[in-house]
VMD Tcl script that draws the C-alpha trace (Angstrom):
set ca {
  {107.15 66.12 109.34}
  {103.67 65.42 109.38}
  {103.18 64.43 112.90}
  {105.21 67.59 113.65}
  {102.28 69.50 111.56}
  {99.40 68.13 113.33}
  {100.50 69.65 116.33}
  {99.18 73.07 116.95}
  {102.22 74.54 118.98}
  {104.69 73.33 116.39}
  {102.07 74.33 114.02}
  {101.72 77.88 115.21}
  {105.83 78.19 116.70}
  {106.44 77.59 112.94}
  {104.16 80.01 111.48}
  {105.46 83.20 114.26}
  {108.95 82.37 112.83}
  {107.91 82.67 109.55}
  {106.45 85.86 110.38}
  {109.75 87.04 111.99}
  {111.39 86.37 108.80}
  {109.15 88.35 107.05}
  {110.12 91.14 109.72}
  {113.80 90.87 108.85}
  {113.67 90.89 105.26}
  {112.57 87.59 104.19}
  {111.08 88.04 100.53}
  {107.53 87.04 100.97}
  {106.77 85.19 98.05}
  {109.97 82.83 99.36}
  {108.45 82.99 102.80}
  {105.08 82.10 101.14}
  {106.47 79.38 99.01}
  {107.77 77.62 102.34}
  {104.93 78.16 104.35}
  {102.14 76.97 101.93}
  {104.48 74.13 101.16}
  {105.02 73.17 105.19}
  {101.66 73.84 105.75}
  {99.17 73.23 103.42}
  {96.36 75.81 104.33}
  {97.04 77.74 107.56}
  {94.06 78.30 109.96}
  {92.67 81.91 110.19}
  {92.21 81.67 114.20}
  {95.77 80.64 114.26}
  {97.20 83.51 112.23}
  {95.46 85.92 114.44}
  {96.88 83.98 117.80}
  {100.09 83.98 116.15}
  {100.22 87.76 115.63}
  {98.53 88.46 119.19}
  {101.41 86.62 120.40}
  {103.85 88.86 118.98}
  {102.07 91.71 119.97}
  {101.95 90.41 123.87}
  {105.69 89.64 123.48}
  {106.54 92.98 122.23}
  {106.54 93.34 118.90}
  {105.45 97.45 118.15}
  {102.22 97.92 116.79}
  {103.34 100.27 114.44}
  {105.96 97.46 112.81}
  {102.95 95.06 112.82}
  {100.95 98.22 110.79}
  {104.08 98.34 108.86}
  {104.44 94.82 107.92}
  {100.81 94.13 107.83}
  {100.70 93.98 103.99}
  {104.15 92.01 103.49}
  {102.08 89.27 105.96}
  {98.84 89.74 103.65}
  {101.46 88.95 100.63}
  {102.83 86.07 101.90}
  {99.87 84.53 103.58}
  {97.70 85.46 100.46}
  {95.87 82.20 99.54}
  {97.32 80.02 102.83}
  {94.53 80.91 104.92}
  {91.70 78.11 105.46}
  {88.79 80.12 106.27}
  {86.42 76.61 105.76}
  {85.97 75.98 109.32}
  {84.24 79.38 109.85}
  {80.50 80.01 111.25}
  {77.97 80.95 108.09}
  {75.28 84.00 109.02}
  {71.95 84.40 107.37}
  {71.21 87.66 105.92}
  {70.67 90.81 108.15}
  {73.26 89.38 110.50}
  {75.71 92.17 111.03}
  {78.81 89.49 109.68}
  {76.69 88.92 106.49}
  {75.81 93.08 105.75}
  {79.89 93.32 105.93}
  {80.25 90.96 103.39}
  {77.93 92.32 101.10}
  {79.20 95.60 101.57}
  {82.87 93.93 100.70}
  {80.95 92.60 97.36}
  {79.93 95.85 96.41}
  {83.02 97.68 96.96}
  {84.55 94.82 95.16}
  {82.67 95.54 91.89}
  {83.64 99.32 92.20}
  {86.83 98.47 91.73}
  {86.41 96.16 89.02}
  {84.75 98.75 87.10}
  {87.90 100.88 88.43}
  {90.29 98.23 86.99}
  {88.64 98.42 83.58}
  {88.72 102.30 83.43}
  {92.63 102.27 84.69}
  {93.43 99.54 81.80}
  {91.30 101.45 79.43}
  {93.32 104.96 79.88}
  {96.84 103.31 80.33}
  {96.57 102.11 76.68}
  {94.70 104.98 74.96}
  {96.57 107.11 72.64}
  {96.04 111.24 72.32}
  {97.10 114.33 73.84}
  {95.02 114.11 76.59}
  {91.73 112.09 78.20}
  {88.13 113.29 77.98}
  {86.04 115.31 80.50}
  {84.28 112.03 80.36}
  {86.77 109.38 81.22}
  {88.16 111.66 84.36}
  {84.25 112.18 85.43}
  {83.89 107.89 85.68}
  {87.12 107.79 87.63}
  {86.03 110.80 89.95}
  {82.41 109.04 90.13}
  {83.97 105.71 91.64}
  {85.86 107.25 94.04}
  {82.70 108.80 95.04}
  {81.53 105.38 95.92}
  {84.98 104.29 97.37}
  {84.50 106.76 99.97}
  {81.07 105.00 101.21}
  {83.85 102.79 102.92}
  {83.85 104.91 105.84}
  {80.77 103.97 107.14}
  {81.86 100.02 106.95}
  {85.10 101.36 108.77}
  {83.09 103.64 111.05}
  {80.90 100.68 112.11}
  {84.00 97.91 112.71}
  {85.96 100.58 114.76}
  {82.78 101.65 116.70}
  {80.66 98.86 117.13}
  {82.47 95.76 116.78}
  {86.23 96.64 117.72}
  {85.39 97.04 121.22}
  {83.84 93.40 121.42}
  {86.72 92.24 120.08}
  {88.51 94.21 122.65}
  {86.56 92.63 125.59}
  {87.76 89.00 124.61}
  {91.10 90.24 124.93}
  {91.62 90.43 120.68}
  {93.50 93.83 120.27}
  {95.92 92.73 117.75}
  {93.88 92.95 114.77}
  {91.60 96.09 115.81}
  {94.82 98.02 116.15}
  {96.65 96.76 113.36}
  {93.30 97.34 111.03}
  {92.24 100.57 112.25}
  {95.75 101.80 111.68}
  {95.08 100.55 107.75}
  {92.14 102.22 107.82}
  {93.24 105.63 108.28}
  {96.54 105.07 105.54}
  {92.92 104.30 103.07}
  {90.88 107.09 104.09}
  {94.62 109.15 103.70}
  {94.60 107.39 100.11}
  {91.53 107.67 99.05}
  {91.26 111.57 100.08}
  {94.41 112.07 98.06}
  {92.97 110.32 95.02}
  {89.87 112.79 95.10}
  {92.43 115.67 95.38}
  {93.98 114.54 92.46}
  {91.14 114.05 90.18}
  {89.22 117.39 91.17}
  {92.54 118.84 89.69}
  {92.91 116.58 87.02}
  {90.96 118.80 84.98}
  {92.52 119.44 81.24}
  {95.41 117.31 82.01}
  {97.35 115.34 79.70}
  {97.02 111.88 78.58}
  {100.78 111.47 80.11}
  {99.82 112.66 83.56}
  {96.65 111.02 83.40}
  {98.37 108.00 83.01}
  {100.79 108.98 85.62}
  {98.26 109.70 88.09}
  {96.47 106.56 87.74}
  {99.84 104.78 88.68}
  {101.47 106.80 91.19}
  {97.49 107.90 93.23}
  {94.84 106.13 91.83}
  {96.31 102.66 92.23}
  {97.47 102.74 95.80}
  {94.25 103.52 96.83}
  {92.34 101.29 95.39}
  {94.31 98.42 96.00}
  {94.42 99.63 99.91}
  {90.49 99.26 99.51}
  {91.22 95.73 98.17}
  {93.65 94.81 100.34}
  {91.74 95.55 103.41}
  {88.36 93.49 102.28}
  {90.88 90.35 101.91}
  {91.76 90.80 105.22}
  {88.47 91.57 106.94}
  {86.85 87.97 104.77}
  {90.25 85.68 105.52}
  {90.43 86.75 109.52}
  {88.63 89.81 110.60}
  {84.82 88.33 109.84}
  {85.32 84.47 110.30}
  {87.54 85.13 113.76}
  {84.69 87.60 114.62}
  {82.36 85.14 113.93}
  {83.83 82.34 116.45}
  {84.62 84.70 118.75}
  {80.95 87.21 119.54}
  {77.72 85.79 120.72}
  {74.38 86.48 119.08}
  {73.95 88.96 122.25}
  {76.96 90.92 121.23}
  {76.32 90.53 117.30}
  {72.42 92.22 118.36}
  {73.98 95.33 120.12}
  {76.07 95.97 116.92}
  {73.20 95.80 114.73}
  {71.59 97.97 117.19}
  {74.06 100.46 116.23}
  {74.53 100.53 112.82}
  {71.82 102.08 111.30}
  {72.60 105.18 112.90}
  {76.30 105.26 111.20}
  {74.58 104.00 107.96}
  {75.39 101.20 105.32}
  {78.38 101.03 102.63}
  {77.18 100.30 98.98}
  {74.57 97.87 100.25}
  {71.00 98.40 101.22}
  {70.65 94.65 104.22}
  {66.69 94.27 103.82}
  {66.84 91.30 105.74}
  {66.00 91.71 109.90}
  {67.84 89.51 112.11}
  {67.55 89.10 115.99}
  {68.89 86.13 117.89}
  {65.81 83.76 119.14}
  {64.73 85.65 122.65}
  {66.12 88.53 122.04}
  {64.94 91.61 124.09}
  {64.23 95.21 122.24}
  {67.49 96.98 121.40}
  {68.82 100.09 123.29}
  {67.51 101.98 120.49}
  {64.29 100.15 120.22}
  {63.43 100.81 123.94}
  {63.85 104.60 123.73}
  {61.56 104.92 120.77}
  {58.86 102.40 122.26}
  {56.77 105.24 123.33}
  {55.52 108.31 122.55}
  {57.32 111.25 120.66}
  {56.44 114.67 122.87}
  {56.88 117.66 120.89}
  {55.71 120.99 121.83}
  {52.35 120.82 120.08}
  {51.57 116.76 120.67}
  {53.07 113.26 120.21}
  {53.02 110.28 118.32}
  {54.59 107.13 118.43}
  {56.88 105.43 116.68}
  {54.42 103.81 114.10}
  {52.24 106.75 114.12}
  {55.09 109.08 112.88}
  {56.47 106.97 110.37}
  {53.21 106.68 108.86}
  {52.96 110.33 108.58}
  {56.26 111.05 106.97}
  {55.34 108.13 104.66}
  {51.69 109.57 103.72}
  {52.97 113.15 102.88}
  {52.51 114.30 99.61}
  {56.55 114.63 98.66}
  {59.51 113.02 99.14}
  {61.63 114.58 102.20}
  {65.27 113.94 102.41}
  {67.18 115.45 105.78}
  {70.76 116.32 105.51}
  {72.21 117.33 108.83}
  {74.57 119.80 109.98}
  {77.94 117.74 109.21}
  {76.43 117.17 105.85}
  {75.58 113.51 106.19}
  {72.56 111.97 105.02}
  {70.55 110.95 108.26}
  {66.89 110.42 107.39}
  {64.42 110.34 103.71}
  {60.59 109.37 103.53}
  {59.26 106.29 101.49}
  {56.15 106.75 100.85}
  {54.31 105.01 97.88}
  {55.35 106.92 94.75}
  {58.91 107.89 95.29}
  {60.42 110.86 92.64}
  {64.09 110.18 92.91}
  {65.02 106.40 93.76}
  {66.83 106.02 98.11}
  {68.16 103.24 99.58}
  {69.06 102.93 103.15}
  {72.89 102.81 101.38}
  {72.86 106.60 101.41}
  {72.64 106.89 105.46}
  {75.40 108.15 106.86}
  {77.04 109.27 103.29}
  {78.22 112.72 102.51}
  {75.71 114.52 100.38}
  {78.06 115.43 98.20}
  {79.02 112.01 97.40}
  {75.34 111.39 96.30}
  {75.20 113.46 93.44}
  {77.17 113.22 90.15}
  {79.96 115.28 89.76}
  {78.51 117.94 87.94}
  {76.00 118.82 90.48}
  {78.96 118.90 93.52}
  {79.71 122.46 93.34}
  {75.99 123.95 93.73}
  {75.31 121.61 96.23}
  {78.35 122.67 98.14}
  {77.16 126.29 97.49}
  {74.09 125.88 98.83}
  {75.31 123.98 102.23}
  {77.87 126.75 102.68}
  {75.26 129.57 101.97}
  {72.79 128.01 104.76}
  {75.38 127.31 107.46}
  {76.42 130.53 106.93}
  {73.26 132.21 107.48}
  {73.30 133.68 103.80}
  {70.75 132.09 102.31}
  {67.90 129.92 103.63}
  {66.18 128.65 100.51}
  {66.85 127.12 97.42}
  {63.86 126.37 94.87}
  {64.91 124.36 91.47}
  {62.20 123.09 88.66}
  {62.41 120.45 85.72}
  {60.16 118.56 83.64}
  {61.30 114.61 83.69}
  {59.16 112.22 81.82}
  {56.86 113.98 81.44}
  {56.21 115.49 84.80}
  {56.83 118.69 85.99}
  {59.09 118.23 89.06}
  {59.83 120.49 91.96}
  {62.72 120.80 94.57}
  {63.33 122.67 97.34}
  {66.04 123.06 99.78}
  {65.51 124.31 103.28}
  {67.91 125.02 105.72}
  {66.73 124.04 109.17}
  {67.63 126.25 112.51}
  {66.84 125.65 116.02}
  {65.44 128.05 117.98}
  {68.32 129.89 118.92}
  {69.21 129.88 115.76}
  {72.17 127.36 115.29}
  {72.31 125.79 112.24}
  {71.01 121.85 112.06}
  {71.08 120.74 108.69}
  {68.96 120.85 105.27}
  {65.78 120.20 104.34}
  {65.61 118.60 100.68}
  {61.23 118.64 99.53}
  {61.09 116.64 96.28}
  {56.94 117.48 94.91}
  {55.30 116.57 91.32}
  {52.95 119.25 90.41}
  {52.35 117.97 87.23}
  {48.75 117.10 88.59}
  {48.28 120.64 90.47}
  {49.48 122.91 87.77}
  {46.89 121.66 85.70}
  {43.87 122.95 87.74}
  {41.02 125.46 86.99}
  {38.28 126.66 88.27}
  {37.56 125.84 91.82}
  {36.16 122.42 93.91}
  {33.97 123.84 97.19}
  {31.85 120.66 97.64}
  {33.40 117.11 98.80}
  {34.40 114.79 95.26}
  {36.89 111.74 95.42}
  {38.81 111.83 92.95}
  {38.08 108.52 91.48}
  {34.50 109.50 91.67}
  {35.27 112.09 89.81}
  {37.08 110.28 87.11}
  {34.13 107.55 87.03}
}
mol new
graphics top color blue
foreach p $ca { graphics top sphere $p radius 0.5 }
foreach p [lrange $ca 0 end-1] q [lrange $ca 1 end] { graphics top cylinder $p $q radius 0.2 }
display resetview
């Protein structure tokens, strides 16, 4: 038996008629039993060949979509992911797996809530304890960028070394999350005054599902997606998705780091923005306008017209904390729940053409802070997105009198 397991076609001929078990019925924790017993820890690069295989030999896609988590079941804990390539930070491979380590501890936290509820007694749950659950889910739904990026940016690599197995089969499990996830929102915008019963219901029946569809997929992407991804892309290909992915935006996870392969030539994206900026009044480059949305005297946030958070300053003293996490997120998923509806109100009163500004005041810490929202219109007047100017005036309301001649104002203080 163990010569017969050192060879890789007996190996992998094993391992597809496992599979096909699974297909007709096999329980998998039987099928898992035999196959961890047979053999011992089961290559991720072989598990994708294997399924390929089946694929090319005409197994549907859909029954592969259909089956996919029976084969996650029974492969759960098989798969010898040892042999594969380590990243350092910044490397598009390494931001995935930090995002997956985020998520992760989202649904911890959702795991501890669910538990929490399940075995609480009383007629019904508290405005609080629905607001956590609906404030995860917020977060959950930052998954679509990481989604966004694989189907966009990395898929079609995978794609070009003739992998289409696992894109397909993934992307497919992709859309039954984003399906979950959307439903589990739905549910807890209604679950409003509900009772302790249905709460408890929910959390089973909604909740669960799509949470576990979340976890499911970020076993799959670290056992075979990333490591077979990994093997199979060259640092070339690996720079063109980075080149890409700040413009879809980051899940959870703010990747400081830079990375470029040794010799690497400017990105697409770096090339276009080499030189100068022409606008109808002047230019600047790249450097030059950075600078100047860095040195303005407010924080600036810009929201476009789908809603999704493309672009905020960082200048020295920010008011309200960013991270490059929030590109590409729904602005209504970066609020807390409370706030949701008159931020909706406002988007829907400026596309519209009902409203174009929005002007809010607080005192925080001792400050006196103030925000405006502008909506932003080209000049034919179609709606491009909103304009969020964060200011403290606690410094400018208390003026008097009037300054004509030049004083610094640390000369002034000395």
């Amino acid at each position: 038996m163990s010569e017969f397991l050192q060879d890789k076609t007996k190996r992998m001929e094993l391992l597809k008629h496992m599979i096909k078990q699974l297909h007709e019925g096999d329980a998998p924790e039987a099928v898992r039993t035999q196959l961890v017993r047979l053999l011992g820890q089961v290559p991720y690069d072989e598990v994708v060949e294997v399924e390929q295989q089946l694929i090319n030999e005409g197994l549907p896609t859909e029954e592969v979509l259909k089956l996919c988590d029976i084969h996650t079941e029974a492969l759960e804990g098989a798969i010898d992911t040892s042999g594969a390539k380590s990243v350092p930070a910044g490397h598009p491979a390494h931001t995935f797996g930090q995002e997956n380590r985020a998520l992760r501890k989202e649904l911890k936290e959702l795991d501890l809530l669910y538990a929490k509820l399940e075995e609480a007694d009383g007629e019904s749950p508290t405005d609080d304890g629905i607001s956590d659950l609906l404030g995860h889910f917020h977060a959950l739904m930052d998954v679509e960028k990481h989604y966004v990026r694989k189907e966009n940016l990395l898929f079609p690599f995978l794609e070009k070394h003739d992998i289409t197995g696992p894109p397909t089969v993934m992307w497919g499990k992709h859309d039954e999350t984003r399906a979950l996830l959307k439903s589990a929102l739905g549910a807890l915008d209604a679950a409003g005054g509900c009772t302790m019963a249905d709460a408890q219901g929910l959390i089973t029946l909604v909740l669960r599902p799509a949470s576990s569809a979340v976890d499911s997929m970020i076993d799959k992407e670290e056992e075979i997606l990333l490591p077979m991804s990994t093997d199979t892309l060259d640092d070339a290909e690996w720079y063109e998705v980075l080149a890409g992915s700040d413009e879809i935006g980051y899940c959870l996870f703010d990747p400081t780091e830079t990375w470029a392969p040794e010799g690497a030539a400017p990105s697409p994206e770096q090339r276009v923005t080499a030189g100068r900026i022409a606008l109808p009044t002047g230019g600047f480059n790249i450097r030059q306008l950075e600078a100047l949305l860095n040195t303005i005297p407010f924080d600036i946030t810009f929201v476009d017209a789908d809603d999704t958070v493309r672009y905020f300053s960082h200048g020295k003293e920010r008011i309200f904390p960013r991270t490059r996490a929030i590109l590409g997120r729904k602005v209504q998923y970066c609020h807390p729940p409370k706030s949701v509806d008159t931020v909706k109100r406002i988007l829907s009163d400026f596309r519209e053409g009902r409203q174009d500004h929005a002007h809010f005041w607080l005192e925080l810490g001792g400050k006196f802070i103030s925000i405006e929202y502008f909506a932003m219109h080209a000049p034919d007047g179609e709606y491009l997105g909103t304009l969020e100017v964060s200011q403290d005036l606690t410094a400018k309301r208390a003026l008097e009198g009037q300054r004509r001649l030049l004083a610094y104002d640390d000369e002034e203080q000395s």
